[in-house]
Each structure stands twice: as C-alpha cells, then as structure tokens.
C-alpha positions in Angstrom: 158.5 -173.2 -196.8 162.1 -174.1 -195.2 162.3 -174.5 -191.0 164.2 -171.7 -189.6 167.5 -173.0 -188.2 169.1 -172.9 -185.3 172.3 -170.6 -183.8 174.2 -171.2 -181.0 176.8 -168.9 -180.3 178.6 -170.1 -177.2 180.1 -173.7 -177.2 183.2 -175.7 -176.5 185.5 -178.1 -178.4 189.0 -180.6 -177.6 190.3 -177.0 -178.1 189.4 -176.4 -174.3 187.1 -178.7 -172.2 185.0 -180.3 -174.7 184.2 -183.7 -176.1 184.5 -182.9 -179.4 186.5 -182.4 -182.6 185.7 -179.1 -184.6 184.6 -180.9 -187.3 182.4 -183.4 -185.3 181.4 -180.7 -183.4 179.6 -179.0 -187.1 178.7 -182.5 -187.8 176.8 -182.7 -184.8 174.8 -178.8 -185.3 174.2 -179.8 -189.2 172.8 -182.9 -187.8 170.8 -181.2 -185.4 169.1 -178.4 -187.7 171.7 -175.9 -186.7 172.8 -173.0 -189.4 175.4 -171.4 -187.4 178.0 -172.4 -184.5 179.9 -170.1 -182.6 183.1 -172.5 -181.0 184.1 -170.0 -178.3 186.7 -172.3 -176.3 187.9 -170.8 -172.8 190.5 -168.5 -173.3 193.2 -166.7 -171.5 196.3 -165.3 -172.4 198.3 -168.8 -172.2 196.2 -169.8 -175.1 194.3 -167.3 -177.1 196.5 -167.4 -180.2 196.2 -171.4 -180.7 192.6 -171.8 -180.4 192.5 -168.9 -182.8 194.6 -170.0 -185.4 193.3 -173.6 -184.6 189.5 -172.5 -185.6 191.0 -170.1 -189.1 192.5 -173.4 -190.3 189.3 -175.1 -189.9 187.5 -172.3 -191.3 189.5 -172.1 -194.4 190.2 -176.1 -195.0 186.9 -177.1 -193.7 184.4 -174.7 -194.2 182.0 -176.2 -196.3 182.1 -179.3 -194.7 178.6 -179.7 -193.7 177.1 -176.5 -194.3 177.0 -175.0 -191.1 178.7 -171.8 -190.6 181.7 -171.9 -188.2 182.4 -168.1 -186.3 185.8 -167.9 -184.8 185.3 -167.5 -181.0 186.6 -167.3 -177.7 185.3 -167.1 -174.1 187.7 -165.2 -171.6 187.1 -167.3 -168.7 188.1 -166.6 -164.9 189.9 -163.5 -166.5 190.1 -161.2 -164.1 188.3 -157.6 -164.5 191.0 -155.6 -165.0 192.2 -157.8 -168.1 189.1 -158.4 -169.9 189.3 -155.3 -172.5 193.2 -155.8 -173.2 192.5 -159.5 -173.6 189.1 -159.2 -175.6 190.7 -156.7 -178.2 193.7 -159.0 -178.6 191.5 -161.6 -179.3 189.9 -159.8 -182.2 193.4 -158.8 -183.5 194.3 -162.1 -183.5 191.0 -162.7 -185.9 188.3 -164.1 -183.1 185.0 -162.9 -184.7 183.0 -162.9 -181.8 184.3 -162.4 -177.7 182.4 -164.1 -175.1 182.7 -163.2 -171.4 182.3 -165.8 -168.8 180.3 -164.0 -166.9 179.1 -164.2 -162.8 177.3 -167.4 -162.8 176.4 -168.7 -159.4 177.7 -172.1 -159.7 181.5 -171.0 -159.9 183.4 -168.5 -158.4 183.8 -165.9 -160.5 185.5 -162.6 -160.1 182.8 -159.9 -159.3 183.1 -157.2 -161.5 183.5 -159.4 -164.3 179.9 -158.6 -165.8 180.5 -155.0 -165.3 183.9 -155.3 -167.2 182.6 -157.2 -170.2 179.7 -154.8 -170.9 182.0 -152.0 -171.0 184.4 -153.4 -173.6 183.3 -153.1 -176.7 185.3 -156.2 -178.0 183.1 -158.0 -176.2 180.3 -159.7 -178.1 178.5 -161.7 -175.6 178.2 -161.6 -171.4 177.5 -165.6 -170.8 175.7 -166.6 -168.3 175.7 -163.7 -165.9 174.1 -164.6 -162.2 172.7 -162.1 -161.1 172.9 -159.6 -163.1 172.5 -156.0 -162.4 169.9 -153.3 -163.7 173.3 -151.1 -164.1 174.9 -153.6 -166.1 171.8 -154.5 -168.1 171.3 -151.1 -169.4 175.2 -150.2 -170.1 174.5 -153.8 -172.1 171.8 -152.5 -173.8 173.4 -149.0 -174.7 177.0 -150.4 -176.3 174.6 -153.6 -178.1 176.2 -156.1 -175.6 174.2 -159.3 -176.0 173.4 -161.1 -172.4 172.8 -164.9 -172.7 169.9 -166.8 -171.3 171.5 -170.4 -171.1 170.0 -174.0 -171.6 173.1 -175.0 -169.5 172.5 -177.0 -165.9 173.4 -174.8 -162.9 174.0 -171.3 -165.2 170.5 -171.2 -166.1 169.2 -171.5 -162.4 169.1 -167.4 -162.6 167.9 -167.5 -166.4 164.4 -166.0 -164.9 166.1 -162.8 -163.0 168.2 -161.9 -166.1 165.2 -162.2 -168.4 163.9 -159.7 -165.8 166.3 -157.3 -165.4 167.4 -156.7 -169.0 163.4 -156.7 -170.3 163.5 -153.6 -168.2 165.9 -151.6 -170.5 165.8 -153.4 -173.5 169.1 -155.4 -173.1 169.2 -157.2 -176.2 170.1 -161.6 -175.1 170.7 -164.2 -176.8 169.7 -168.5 -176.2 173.1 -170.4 -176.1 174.0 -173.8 -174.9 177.4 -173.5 -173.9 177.7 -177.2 -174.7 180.4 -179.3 -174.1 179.5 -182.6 -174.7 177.2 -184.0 -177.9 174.1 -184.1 -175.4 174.6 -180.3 -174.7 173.1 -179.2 -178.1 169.5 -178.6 -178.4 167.1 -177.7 -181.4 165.4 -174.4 -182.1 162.1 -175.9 -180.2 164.3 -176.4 -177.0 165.9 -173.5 -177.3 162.6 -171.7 -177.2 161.0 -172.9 -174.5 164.3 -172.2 -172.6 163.6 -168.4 -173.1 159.8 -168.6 -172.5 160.8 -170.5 -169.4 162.7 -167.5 -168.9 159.3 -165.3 -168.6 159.9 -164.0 -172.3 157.1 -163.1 -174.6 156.3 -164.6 -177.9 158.3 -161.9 -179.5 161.2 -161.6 -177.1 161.6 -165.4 -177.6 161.8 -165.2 -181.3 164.3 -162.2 -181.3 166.8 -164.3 -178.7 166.6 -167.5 -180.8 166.1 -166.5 -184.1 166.2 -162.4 -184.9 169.3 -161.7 -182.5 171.5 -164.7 -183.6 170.9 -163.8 -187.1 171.7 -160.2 -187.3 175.1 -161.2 -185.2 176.2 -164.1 -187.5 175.5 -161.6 -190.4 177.6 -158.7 -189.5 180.8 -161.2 -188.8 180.2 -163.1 -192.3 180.1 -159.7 -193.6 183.1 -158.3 -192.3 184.9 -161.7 -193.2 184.1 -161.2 -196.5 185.1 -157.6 -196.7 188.4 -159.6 -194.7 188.4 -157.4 -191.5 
C-alpha cells in the first residue's frame, strides 16, 4: 500500500527571500516524500507579474521534472488592507493558481485588518499565519471556504494553539504549511502532523489539515489547469 504524501502549500524561492532554485526547491519536496508544492513567493504590485510568469515557465519546461506537482503561487505580503482584493484578483488574472495572504502574525508588524481583508476576498486561497485570529474572521473563513494555516514556521506558530481554537469553533477549514525558506524549513507528513496535534487537533482534524484539505485544494487547481482557466 503506497505512503500518503505530503503538501505544502506556502513556501518561498530566489524568486523572493528564499535559498532556493525552483527546481531545487521540487528536488528537495520529491526528496522529502512531498506530492505537491505550492511556491507562493511575497508579492506586491512591484513584482507580481515576474514571479508569475517566472513559475509558468517552470511549469511548462520543467514540470515533470521530479514528479512533484508545482501550483503557481503568490503571497501578498505587508499589502495593505485596502489593496488585498485588487491585488489578489490580479494575481489570478495573471495565472497565480492559488493567493496566499500574509496574514497578522505576532512576530512582524503587520497591518491590522489584513486577516479581515483576506477572508473577504475571494481570490484569496489561503490566510497564513494569522496571530490572533478572530472568531469573526474564523467564521467569514469558514463561510467563503477560506483556508487558515496552522504553521510549522518558528515565531508564526507561537499562536498555532489559539487559531486551532478559534476556527474548531465554526468549522474554519486550515491547512499545515511550512512557509519554508531555506532546505531545513521542509518537513515530512509525520512532522507536519504532530504540528497540528500540537495545535490541540483531533485525530481527524489532523488528517483533514495535512492530508484531506491539501488534497481537495491541489485537485480543483490541476483541474481547472487542465480545463486551461
């Protein structure tokens, strides 16, 4: 019986702040019993359209590299409230398949209202690593399908507990990423679910965020890629 594989939809290349290559980057995941890697590089409007365009060339020269899926990503970062939808949908016109939000983790000072922005725009995929998160947010999250992230990253996951908490309460539906930046960032499937039971997750809860969740996300983008929308 094959392993289930891993997906991490949230981490960074040389096309932002990262270590890493793309393709060393996939290298890595395949390496590391990953099926699926989001590269969501931080974004704004100075450089949404290269890392884009950047990520489609490795998609369609390099896609079967390794035999890890690569989704086309961004993460809006230290976008400011009031630009987060007309920057999010231009990102999807532009052909990123899945929108992070850099959401209001405590270890950076972040625009408040940014979580409350993100989960209101529905070109946004993912709120990262959102401090603490509200019970208001949590549930407009839950109601438009918003994922919220639980994090295996140093100083965002400090408040990994609280938003386990708050969006158990209403059914917010998260996700485990990494948000990795350097080769040492990654972690297996194992790791990733003791991050979430760390979290205060049950058995179940810990297999939807790192296995059921991830998996019904990557499949809806393959599948509009392949109907090419």
């Amino acid at each position: 019986m094959n392993k289930p594989k891993r997906i991490d939809l949230h981490t960074h290349s040389l096309l932002s702040d990262g270590a890493l290559l793309p393709s060393e980057l996939l290298r890595r995941c395949a390496v590391s019993g990953h099926e699926a890697v989001a590269i969501t590089d931080h974004a704004d409007a100075s450089n949404l359209e290269g890392i884009i365009e950047a990520l489609q060339r490795v998609v369609d020269l390099q896609g079967d590299d390794f035999g890890v899926r690569l989704i086309i990503g961004v993460e809006l970062t230290h976008v400011a409230p009031g630009s987060i939808d007309r920057l999010a949908r231009r990102a999807k016109t532009l052909g990123a398949e899945i929108v992070v939000v850099h959401g209001e983790t405590i270890v950076e000072p972040v625009a408040p209202g940014t979580n409350r922005a993100a989960v209101e725009c529905d070109a946004v995929d993912i709120l990262a690593h959102p401090g603490f998160l509200t019970l208001q947010e949590a549930r407009r999250a839950a109601e438009r399908g918003c994922y919220v992230e639980l994090t295996t990253r140093r100083g965002h996951s400090l408040t990994n507990g609280h938003v386990a908490q708050v969006c158990q309460q209403v059914d917010a539906p998260m996700v485990v990423n990494t948000d990795s930046h350097e080769p040492g960032d990654l972690v297996d499937l194992a790791f990733a679910q003791r991050v979430a039971a760390g979290a205060g997750l049950s058995e179940s809860q810990v297999r939807d965020a790192t296995l059921t969740n991830p998996r019904a996300i990557v499949a809806r983008l393959l599948a509009a890629r392949a109907q090419g929308r």
